[in-house]
N, C-alpha and C positions, 0 to 999 in steps of 0.2 A: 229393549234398550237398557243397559249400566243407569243403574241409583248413581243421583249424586253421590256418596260416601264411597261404592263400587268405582267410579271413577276417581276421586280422590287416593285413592288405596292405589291405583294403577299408573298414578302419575310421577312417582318417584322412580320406580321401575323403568318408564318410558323415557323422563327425561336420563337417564343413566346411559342407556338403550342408545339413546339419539347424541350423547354425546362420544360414545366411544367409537361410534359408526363416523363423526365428525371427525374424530382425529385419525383413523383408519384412513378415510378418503385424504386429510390435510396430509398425510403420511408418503400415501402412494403418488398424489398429485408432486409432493416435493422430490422423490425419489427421481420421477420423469422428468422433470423438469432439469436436476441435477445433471441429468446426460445430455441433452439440451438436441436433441435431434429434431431435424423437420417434421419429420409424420408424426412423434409422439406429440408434437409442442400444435399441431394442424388439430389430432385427434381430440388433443384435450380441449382447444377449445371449440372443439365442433358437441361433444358430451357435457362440458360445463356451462354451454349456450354465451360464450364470451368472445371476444376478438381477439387476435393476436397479438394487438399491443395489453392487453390486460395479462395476456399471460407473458408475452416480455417483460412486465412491470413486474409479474410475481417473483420472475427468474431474479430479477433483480432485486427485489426485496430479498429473496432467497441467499443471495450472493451474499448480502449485506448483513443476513445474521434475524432477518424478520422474519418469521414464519412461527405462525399458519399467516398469510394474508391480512390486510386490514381490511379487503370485502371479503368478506366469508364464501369459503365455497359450497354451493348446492348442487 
């Protein structure tokens, strides 16, 4: 097991890591959304574990100039 200090040392790395992998996913999620099709708008929310009014709401925030989301996506 990582020393406390060994893990310190890796956490800047990581959160960098986990934030550009965030904006990758907020990127591609608004790209799809942009085209606004049945199956991709069905698929996202079957992979982002959400319903389809959550991702109408995004499209719509989307529309509006709001993005990435005010719930963040995982």
């Amino acid at each position: 097991m990582a020393s406390n200090t060994e893990l310190w040392d890796q956490l800047p790395g990581a959160i960098r890591e986990a934030r550009a992998a965030q904006q990758r996913l907020d990127d591609i999620v608004a790209a799809l959304l942009d085209r606004r099709r049945r199956g991709d708008i069905d698929r996202l929310a079957e992979l982002l574990e959400v319903d389809r009014k959550t991702i109408s709401r995004w499209a719509r925030d989307l529309d509006e100039g709001i993005w990435p989301p005010r719930r963040r996506l995982s």
